[in-house]
VEXKOL-629572 format. One record per residue (C-alpha): residue number from 1; y, x, z; residue in one letter. Coordinates in nm, 2 decimals. Each point is the difference from the previous one (the first is absolute). Layout:
N
- seq, Y, X, Z, type
- NUM, Y, X, Z, A .
...
This chain:
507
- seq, Y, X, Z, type
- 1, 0.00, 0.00, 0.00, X .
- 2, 0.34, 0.14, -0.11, X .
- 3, 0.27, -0.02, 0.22, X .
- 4, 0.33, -0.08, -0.02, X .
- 5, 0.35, 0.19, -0.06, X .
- 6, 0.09, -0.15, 0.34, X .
- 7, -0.32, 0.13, 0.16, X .
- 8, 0.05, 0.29, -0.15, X .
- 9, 0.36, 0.06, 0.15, X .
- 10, -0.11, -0.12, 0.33, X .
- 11, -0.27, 0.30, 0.01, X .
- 12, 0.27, 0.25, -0.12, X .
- 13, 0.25, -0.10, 0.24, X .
- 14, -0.28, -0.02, 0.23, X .
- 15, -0.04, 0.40, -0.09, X .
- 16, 0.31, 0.10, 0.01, X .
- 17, 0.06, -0.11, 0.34, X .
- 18, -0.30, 0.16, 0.13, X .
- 19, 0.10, 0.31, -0.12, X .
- 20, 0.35, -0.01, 0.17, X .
- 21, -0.13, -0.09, 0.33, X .
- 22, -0.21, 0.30, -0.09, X .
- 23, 0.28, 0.24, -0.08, X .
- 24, 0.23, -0.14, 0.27, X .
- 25, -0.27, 0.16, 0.24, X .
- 26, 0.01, 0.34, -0.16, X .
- 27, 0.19, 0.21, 0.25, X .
- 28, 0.15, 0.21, -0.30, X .
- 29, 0.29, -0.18, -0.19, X .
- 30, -0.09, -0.15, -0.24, X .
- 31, 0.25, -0.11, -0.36, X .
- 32, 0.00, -0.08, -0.32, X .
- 33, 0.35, 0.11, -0.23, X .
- 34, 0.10, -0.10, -0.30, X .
- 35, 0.26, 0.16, -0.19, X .
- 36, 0.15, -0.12, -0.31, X .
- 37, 0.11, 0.20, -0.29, X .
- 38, 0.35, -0.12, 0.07, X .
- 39, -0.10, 0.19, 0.33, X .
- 40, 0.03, -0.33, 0.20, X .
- 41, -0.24, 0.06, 0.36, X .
- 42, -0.17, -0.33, 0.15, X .
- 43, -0.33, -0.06, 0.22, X .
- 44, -0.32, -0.11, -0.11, X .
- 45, -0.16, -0.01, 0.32, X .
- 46, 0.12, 0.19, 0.32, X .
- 47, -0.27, -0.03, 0.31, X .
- 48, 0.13, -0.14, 0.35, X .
- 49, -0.02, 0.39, 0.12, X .
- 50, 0.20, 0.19, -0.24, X .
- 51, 0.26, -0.34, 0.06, X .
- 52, -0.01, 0.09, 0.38, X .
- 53, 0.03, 0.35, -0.01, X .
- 54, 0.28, -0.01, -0.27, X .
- 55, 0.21, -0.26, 0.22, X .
- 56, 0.07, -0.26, -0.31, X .
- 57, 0.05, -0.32, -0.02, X .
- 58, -0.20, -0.17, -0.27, X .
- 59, 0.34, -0.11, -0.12, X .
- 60, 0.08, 0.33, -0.06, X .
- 61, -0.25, 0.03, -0.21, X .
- 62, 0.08, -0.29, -0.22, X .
- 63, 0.31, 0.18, -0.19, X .
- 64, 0.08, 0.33, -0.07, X .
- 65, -0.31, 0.14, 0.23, X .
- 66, 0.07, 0.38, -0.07, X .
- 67, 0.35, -0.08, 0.14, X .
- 68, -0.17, -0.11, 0.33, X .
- 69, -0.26, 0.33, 0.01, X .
- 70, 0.26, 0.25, -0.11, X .
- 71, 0.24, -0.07, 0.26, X .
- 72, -0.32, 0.10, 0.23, X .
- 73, -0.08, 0.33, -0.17, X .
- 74, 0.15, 0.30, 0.19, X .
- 75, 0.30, 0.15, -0.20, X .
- 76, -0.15, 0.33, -0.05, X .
- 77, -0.35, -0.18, -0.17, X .
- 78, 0.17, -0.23, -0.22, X .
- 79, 0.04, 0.25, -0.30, X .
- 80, -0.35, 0.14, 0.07, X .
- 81, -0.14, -0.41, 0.01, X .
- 82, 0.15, -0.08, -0.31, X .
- 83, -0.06, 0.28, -0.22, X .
- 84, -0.36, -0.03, 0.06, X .
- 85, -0.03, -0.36, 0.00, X .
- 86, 0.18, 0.04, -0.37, X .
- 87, -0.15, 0.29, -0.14, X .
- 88, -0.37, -0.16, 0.08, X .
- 89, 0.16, -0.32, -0.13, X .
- 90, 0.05, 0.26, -0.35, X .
- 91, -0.30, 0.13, 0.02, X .
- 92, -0.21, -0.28, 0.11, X .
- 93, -0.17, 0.24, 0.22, X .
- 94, -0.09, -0.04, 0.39, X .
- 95, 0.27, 0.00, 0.24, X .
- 96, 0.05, 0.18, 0.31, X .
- 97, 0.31, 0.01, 0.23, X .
- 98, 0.07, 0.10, 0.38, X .
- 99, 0.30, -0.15, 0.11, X .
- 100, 0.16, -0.10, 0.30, X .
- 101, 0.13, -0.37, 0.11, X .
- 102, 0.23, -0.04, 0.24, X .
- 103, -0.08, -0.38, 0.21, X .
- 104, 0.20, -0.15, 0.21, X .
- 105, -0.25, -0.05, 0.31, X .
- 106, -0.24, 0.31, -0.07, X .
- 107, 0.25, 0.23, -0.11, X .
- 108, -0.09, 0.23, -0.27, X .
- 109, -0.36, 0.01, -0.12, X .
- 110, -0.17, 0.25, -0.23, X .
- 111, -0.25, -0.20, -0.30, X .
- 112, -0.20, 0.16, -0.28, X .
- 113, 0.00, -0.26, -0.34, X .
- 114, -0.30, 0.09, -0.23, X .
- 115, 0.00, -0.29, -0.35, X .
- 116, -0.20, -0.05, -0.29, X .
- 117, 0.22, -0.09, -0.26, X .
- 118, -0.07, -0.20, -0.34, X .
- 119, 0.23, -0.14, -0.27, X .
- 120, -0.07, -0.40, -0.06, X .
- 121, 0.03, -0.17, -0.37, X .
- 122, 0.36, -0.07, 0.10, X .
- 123, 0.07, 0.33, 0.05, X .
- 124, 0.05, -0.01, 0.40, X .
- 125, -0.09, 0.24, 0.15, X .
- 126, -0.27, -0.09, 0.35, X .
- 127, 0.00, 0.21, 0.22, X .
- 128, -0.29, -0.05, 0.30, X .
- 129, 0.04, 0.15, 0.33, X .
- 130, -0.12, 0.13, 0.29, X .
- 131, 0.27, 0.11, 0.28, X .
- 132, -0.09, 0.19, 0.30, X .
- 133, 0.18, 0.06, 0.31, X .
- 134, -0.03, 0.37, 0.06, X .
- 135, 0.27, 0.00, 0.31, X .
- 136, -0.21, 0.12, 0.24, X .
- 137, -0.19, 0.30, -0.23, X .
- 138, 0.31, 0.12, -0.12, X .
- 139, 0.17, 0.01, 0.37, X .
- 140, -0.28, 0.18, 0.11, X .
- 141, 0.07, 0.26, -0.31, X .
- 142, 0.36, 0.01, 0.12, X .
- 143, -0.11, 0.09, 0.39, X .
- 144, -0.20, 0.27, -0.12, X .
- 145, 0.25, 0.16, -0.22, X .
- 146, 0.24, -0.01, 0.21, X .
- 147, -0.23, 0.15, 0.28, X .
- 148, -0.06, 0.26, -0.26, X .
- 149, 0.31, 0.06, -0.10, X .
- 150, 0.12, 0.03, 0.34, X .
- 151, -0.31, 0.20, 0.08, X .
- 152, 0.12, 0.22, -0.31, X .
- 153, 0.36, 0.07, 0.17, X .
- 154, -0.14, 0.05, 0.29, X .
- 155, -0.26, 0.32, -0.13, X .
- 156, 0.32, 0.11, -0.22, X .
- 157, 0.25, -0.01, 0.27, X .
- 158, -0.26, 0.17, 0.28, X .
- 159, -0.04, 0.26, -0.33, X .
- 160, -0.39, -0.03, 0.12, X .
- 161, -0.33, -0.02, -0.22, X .
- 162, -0.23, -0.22, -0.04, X .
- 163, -0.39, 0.08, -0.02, X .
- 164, -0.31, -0.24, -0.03, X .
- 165, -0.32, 0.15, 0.08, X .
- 166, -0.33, -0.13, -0.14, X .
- 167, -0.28, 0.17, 0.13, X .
- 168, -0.26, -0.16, -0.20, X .
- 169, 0.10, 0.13, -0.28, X .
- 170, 0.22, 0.27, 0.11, X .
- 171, 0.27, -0.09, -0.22, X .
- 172, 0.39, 0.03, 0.21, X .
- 173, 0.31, -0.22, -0.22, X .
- 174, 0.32, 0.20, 0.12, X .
- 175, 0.35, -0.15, -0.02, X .
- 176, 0.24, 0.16, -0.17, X .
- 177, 0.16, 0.16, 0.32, X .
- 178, -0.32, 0.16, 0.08, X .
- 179, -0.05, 0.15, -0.32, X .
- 180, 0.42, 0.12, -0.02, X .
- 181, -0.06, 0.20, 0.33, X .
- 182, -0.22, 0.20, -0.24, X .
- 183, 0.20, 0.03, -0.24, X .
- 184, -0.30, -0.25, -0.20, X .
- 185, 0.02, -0.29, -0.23, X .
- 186, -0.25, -0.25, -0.12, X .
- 187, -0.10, 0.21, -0.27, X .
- 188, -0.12, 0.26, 0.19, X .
- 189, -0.36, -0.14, 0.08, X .
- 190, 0.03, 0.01, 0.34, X .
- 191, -0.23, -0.36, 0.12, X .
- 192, -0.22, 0.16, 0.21, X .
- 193, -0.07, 0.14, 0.40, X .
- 194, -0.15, 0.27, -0.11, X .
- 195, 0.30, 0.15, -0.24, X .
- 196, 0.22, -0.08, 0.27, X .
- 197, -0.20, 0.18, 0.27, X .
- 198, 0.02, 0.33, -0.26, X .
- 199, 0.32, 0.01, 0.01, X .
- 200, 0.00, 0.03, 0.37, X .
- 201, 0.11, 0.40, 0.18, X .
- 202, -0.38, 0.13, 0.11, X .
- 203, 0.19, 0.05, 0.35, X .
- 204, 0.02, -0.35, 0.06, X .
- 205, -0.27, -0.14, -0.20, X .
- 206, -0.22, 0.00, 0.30, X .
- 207, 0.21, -0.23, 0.20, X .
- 208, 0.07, -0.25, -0.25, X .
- 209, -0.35, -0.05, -0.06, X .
- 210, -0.12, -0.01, 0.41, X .
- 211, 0.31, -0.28, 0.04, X .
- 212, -0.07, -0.20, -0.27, X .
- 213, -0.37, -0.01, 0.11, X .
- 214, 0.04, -0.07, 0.34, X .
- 215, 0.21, -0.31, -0.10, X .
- 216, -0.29, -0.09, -0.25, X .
- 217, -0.25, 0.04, 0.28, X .
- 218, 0.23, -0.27, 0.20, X .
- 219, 0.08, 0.29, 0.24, X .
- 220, 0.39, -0.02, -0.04, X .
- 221, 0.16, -0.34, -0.07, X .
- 222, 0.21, 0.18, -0.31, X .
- 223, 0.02, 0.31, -0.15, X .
- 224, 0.29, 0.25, -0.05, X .
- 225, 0.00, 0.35, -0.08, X .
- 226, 0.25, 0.21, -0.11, X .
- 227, -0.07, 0.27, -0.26, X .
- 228, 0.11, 0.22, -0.30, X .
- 229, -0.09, -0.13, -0.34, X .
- 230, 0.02, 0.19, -0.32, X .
- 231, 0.31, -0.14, -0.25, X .
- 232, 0.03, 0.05, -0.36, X .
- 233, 0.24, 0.33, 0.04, X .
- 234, -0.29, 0.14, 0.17, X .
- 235, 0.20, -0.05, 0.34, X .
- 236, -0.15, -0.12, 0.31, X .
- 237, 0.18, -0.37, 0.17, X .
- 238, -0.06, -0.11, 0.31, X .
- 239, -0.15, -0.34, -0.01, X .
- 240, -0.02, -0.23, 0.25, X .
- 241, -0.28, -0.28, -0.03, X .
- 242, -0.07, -0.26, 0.17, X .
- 243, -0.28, -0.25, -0.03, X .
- 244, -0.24, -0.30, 0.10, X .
- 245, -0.37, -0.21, -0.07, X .
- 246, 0.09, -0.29, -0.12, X .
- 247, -0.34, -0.09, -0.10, X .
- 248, -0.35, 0.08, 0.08, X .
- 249, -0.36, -0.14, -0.07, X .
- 250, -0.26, -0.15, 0.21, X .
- 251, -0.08, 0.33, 0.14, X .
- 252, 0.33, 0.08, 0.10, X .
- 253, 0.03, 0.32, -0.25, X .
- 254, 0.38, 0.01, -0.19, X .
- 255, 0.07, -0.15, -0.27, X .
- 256, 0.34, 0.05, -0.08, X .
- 257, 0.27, 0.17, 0.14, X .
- 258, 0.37, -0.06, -0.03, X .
- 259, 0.32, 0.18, 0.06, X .
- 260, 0.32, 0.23, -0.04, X .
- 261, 0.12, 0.32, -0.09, X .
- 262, 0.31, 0.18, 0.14, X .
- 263, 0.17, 0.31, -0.12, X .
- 264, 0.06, 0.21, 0.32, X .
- 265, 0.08, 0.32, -0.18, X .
- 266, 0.37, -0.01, 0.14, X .
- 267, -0.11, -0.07, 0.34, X .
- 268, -0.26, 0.20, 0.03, X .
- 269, 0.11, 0.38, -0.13, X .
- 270, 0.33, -0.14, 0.26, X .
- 271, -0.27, -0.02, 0.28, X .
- 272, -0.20, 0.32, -0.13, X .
- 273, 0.35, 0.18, 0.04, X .
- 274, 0.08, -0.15, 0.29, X .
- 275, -0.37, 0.14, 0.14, X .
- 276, 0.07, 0.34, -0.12, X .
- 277, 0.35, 0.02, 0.18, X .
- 278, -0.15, -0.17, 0.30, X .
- 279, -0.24, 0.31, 0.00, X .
- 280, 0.25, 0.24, -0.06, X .
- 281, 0.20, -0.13, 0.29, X .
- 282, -0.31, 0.00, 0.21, X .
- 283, -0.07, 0.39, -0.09, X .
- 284, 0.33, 0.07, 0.11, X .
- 285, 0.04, -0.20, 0.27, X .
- 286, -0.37, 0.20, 0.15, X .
- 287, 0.13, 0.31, -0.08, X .
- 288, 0.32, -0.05, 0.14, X .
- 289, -0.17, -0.11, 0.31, X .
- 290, -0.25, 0.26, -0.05, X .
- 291, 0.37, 0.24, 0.01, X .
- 292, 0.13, -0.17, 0.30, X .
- 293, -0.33, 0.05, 0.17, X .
- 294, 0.00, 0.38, -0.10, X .
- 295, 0.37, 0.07, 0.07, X .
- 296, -0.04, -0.24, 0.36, X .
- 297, -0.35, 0.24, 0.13, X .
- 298, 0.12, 0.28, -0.13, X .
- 299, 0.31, 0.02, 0.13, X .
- 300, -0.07, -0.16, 0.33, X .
- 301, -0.24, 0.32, 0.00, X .
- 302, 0.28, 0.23, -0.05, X .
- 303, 0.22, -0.18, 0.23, X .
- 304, -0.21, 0.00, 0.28, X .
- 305, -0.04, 0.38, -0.02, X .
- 306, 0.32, 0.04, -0.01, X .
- 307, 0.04, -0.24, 0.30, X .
- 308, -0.27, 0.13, 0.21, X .
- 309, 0.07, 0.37, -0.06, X .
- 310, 0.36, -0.05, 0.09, X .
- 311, -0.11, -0.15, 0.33, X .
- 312, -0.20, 0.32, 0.11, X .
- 313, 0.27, 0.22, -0.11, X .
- 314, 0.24, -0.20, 0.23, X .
- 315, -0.27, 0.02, 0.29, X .
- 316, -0.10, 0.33, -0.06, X .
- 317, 0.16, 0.31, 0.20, X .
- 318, -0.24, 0.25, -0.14, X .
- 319, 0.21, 0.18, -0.27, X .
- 320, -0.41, 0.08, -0.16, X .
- 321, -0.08, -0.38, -0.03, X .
- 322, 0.37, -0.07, -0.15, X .
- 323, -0.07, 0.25, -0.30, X .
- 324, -0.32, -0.16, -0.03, X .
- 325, 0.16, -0.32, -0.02, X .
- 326, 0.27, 0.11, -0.24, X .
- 327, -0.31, 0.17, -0.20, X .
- 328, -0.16, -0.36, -0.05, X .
- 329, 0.36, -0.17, -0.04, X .
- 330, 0.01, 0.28, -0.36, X .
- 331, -0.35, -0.13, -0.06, X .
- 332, 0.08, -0.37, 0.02, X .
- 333, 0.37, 0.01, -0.18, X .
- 334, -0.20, 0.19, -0.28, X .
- 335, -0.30, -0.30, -0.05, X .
- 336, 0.32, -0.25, 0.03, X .
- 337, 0.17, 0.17, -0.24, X .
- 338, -0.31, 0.00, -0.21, X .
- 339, -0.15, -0.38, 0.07, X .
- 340, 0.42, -0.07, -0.11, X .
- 341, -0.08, 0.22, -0.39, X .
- 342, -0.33, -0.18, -0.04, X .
- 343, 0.15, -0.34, 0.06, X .
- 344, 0.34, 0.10, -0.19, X .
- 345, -0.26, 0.09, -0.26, X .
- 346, -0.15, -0.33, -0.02, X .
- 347, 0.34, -0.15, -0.03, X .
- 348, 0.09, 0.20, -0.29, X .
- 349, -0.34, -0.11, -0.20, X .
- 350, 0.06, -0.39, 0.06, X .
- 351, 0.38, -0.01, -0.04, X .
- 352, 0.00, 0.24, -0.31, X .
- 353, 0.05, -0.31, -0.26, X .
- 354, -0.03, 0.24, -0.30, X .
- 355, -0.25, 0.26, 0.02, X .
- 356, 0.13, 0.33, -0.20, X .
- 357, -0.32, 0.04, -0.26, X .
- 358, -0.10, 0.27, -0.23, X .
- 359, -0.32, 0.04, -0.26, X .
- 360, -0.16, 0.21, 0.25, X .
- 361, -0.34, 0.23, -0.14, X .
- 362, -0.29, -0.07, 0.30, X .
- 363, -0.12, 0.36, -0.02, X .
- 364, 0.29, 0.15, 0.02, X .
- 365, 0.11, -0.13, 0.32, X .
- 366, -0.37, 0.06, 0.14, X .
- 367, 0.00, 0.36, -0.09, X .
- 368, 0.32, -0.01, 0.18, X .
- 369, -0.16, -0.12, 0.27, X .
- 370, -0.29, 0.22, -0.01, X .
- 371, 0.20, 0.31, 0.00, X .
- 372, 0.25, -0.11, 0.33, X .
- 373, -0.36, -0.08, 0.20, X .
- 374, -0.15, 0.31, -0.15, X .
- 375, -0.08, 0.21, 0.35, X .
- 376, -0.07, -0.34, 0.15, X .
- 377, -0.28, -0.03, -0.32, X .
- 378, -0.12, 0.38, 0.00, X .
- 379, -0.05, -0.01, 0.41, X .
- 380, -0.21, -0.33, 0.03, X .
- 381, -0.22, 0.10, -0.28, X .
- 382, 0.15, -0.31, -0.23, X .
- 383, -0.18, -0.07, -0.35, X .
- 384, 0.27, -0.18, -0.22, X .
- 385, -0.14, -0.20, -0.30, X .
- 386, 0.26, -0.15, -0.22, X .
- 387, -0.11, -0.20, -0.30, X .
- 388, 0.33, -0.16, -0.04, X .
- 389, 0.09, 0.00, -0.37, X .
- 390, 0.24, 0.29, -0.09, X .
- 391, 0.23, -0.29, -0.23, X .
- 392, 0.01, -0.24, 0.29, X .
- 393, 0.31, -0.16, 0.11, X .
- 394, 0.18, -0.23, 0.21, X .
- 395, 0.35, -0.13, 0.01, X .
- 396, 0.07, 0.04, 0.40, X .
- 397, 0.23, 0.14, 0.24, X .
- 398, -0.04, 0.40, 0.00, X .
- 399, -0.02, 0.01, 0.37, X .
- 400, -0.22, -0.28, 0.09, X .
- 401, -0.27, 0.17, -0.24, X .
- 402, 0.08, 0.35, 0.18, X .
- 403, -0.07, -0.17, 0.32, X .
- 404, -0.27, -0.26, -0.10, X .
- 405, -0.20, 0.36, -0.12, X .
- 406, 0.12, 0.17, 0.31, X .
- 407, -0.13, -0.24, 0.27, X .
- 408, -0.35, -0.11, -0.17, X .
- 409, -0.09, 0.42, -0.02, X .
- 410, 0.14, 0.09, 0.34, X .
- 411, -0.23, -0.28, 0.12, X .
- 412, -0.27, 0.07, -0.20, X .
- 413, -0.03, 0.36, 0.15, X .
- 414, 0.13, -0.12, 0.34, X .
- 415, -0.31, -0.28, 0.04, X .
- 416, -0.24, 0.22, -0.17, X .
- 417, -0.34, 0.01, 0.14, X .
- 418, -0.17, 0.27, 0.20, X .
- 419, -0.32, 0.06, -0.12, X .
- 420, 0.15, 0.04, -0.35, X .
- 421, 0.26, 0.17, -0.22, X .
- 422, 0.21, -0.26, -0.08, X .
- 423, 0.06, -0.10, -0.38, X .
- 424, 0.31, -0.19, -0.19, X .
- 425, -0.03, -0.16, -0.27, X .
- 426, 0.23, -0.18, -0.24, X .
- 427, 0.00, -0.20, -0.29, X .
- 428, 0.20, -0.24, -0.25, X .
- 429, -0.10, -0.30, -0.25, X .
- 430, 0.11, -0.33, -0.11, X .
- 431, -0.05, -0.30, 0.16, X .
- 432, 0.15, -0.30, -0.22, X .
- 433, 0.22, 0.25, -0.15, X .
- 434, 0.16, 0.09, 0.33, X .
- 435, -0.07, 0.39, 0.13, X .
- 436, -0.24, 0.00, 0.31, X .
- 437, -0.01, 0.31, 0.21, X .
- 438, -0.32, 0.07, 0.19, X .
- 439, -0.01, 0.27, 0.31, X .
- 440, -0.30, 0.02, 0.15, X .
- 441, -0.15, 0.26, 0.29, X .
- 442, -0.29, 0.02, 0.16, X .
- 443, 0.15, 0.03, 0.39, X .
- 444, -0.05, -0.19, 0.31, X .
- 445, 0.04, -0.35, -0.18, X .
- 446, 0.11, -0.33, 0.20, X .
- 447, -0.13, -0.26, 0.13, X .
- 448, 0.15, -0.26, -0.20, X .
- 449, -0.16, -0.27, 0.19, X .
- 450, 0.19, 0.12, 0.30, X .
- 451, 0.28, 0.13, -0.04, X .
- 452, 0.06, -0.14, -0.43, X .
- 453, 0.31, -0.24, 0.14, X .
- 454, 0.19, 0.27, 0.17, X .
- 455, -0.07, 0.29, -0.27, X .
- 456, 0.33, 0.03, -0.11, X .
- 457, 0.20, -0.10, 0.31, X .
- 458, 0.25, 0.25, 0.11, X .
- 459, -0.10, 0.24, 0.25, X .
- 460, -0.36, -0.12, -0.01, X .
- 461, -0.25, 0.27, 0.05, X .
- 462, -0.40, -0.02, -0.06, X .
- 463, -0.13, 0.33, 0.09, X .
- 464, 0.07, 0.24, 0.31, X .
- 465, 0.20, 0.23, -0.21, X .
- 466, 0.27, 0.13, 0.20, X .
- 467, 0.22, 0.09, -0.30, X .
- 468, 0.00, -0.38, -0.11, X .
- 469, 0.28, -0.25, 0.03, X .
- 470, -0.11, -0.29, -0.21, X .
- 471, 0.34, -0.02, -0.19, X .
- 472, -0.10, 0.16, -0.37, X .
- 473, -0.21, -0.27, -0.13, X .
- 474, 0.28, -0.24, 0.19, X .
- 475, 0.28, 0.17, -0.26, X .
- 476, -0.25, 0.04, -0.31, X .
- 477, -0.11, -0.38, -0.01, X .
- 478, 0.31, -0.12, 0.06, X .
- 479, 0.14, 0.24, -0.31, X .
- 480, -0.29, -0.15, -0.22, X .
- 481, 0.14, -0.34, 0.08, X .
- 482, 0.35, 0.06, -0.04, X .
- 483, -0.04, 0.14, -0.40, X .
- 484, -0.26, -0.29, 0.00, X .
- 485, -0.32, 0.16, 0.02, X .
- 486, -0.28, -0.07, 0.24, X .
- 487, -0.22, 0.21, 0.19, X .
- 488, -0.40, -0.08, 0.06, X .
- 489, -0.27, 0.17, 0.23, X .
- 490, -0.37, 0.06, 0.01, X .
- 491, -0.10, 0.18, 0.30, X .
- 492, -0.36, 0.06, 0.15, X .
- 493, -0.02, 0.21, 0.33, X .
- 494, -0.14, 0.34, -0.04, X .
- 495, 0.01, 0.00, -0.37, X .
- 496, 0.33, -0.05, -0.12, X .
- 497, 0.32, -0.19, -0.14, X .
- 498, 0.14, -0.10, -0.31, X .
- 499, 0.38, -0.15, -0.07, X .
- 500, 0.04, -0.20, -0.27, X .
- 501, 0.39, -0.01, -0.13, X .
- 502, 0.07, -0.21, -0.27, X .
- 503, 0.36, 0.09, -0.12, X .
- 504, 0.20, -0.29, -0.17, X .
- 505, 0.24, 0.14, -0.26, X .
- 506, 0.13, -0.33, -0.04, X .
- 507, 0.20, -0.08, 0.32, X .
């Protein structure tokens, strides 16, 4: 049975509400435009959603509707909304748009338009829609670039790096302040821990590694180490880094590691020179105490001689006992007049601020030597070996190398041993090319164990020698240290001693 044009109607309508109800459910916006070729905008179908959301009145919509939706649009989308929308019209290509509308109650709200488009027989142009409201995704875009673009100022004005460890697959990413404390860029391949650890000074490579493990091992809450790292220039920068697990796997083992990088150059060679005066003022400050002591006991010595002899001279009747007295009063002015030289000595060596200097031949100034302590050589049987290099030199002041020669011999022959001829020997080479003097005997020797602090005190004496007063090596070391030299010693009892100058012709 056919039926009829009314039935048939009945069913479309029928259809075509059910479909409505359908789309007015969507939670996407759902439209249908039409578009004339005389450009004129109206509605097909506009679901109850996109009507809500867009804050029209179906009114509105009865007239000019693109007057209505345009006043919505955000002034900075409209160009971007309508070239689109006219260029797919063109085209008859799909259409795509973001675009902002600004709503009375919600305020502005970000949607996303994608639209088939075909052309009709008429020539209109339809344009079928789907409109989402992407407010909340793009708001959350906005948050996070304006975290990271804060987070950005903040690494740029802190002038810090940035590093991001993953220990899986060993691979580091390295902002671009990390890599400029190197003097790197992006092209210079550097994504990985191990080319970083390379680059790190031997001396500290050691520490790095024990810090950054004992943070991974859950030891330390975070890790920081400071440490020199090889730049492009072949320089070394100090590098401060600073770090933390922000991720680990069901057996608690690191997986990756964030953190920062700080150049600490500036500060750090401040701190290393600060160290290095701070040690020079504390090796004055001991040997100026180490002065005062000498100049207080000694002279306390002196005066109390003095004080005491003057006493029994006054209580003494006996004109016998008053010589005596004035015999020791001669003895004691002479050792005060000679503790005063020895100290005025000492003076002279530290407050000398230029040291007179000369290119000074070593085996001249021995054979000097040699020849004034001749008798002394000839009478204790002295065997002199001297395998100093005849073209040696050293750039030092003429009389601290007279009396650096003078003193180590007349003690060498003074401490010799008794069971055997003694025998001096001297030699030269180059350590780092600085000149290194070696004079070695084979006397009494010290026991360095006991006495190695106090060896080169002033007036400090190891041996029951009555001809010692413990003030040559005193003088000698401190002349080493004044042209910038130091002085070593190996010393076993019995056998023997060697000193070890090492001359600096730099200072």
């Amino acid at each position: 049975m056919k039926m009829s044009s009314t039935s048939n109607n009945y069913l479309l309508d029928e259809k075509v509400n059910f479909y409505k109800k359908i789309l007015n459910q969507v939670p996407d916006l759902i439209f249908q435009l039409t578009i004339s070729p005389e450009n004129d905008f109206y509605f097909c179908f506009l679901n109850k959603r996109a009507i809500s959301l867009f804050e029209v009145k179906e009114f509105e919509l009865r007239g000019n509707p693109i007057d209505s939706i345009s006043s919505r649009i955000h002034p900075e989308d409209k160009e971007v909304f309508f070239d689109t929308l006219y260029n797919s019209k063109r085209k008859l290509q799909p259409w795509t748009c973001e675009f902002r509308l600004v709503t009375a109650v919600k305020g502005i709200q970000w949607f996303k338009v994608a639209a088939n488009v075909e052309q009709d027989f008429n020539g209109n142009t339809q344009f079928y829609c789907n409109l989402t409201n992407v407010t909340s995704v793009r708001q959350r875009e906005i948050l996070v670039q304006e975290s990271e673009t804060r987070y950005q100022f903040a690494v740029e004005a802190s002038k810090k790096g940035i590093w991001d460890y993953n220990l899986k697959t060993g691979k580091v990413f390295f902002s671009k302040e990390s890599l400029d404390i190197l003097q790197l860029n992006e092209f210079d391949d550097i994504n990985t821990n191990l080319q970083w650890d390379d680059r790190i000074h031997p001396d500290d490579l050691q520490d790095y590694l024990d810090n950054i493990e004992s943070h991974k091992e859950n030891r330390t809450p975070y890790f920081e180490n400071t440490k020199r790292v090889l730049a492009k220039d072949n320089t070394y920068r100090w590098v401060l880094s600073r770090g933390k697990v922000i991720d680990r796997d069901a057996n608690g083992c690191p997986i990756r590691i964030i953190g920062t990088h700080s150049d600490v150059t500036s500060n750090k060679e401040k701190e290393l020179e600060l160290l290095g005066n701070l040690d020079i003022i504390i090796e004055q400050n001991n040997r100026l105490l180490n002065f005062a002591h000498i100049v207080s006991h000694n002279l306390r010595s002196h005066t109390g001689n003095f004080k005491m002899l003057l006493n029994i001279f006054d209580e003494s009747d006996d004109v016998i006992s008053r010589d005596e007295c004035i015999t020791y009063l001669k003895t004691t002015s002479n050792a005060l007049s000679e503790t005063i030289d020895h100290l005025k000595e000492l003076v002279d060596i530290h407050s000398t601020i230029i040291h007179k200097k000369e290119d000074l031949n070593l085996n001249v100034y021995l054979n000097q030597t040699l020849e004034v302590l001749s008798k002394e050589i000839k009478d204790s049987n002295v065997t002199i070996v001297n395998k100093i290099d005849e073209k040696d030199t050293i750039n030092f002041n003429p009389a601290y190398l007279e009396s650096l020669f003078l003193n180590f011999t007349t003690n060498a022959i003074k401490y010799s041993h008794p069971e055997r001829n003694p025998e001096i020997s001297y030699s030269s080479s180059r350590e780092n090319g600085k000149l290194v003097l070696l004079i070695r005997d084979n006397g009494l020797g010290i026991d360095l164990e006991k006495h190695g602090e106090k060896l080169f005190g002033m007036y400090k004496t190891f041996h029951k020698n009555s001809n010692a007063r413990g003030i040559g090596l005193f003088i000698t070391k401190n002349q080493i240290e004044s042209m910038g030299g130091t002085i070593e010693v190996e010393s076993k009892v019995n056998v023997g001693t060697t000193f070890k100058i090492n001359f600096n012709e730099e200072v």
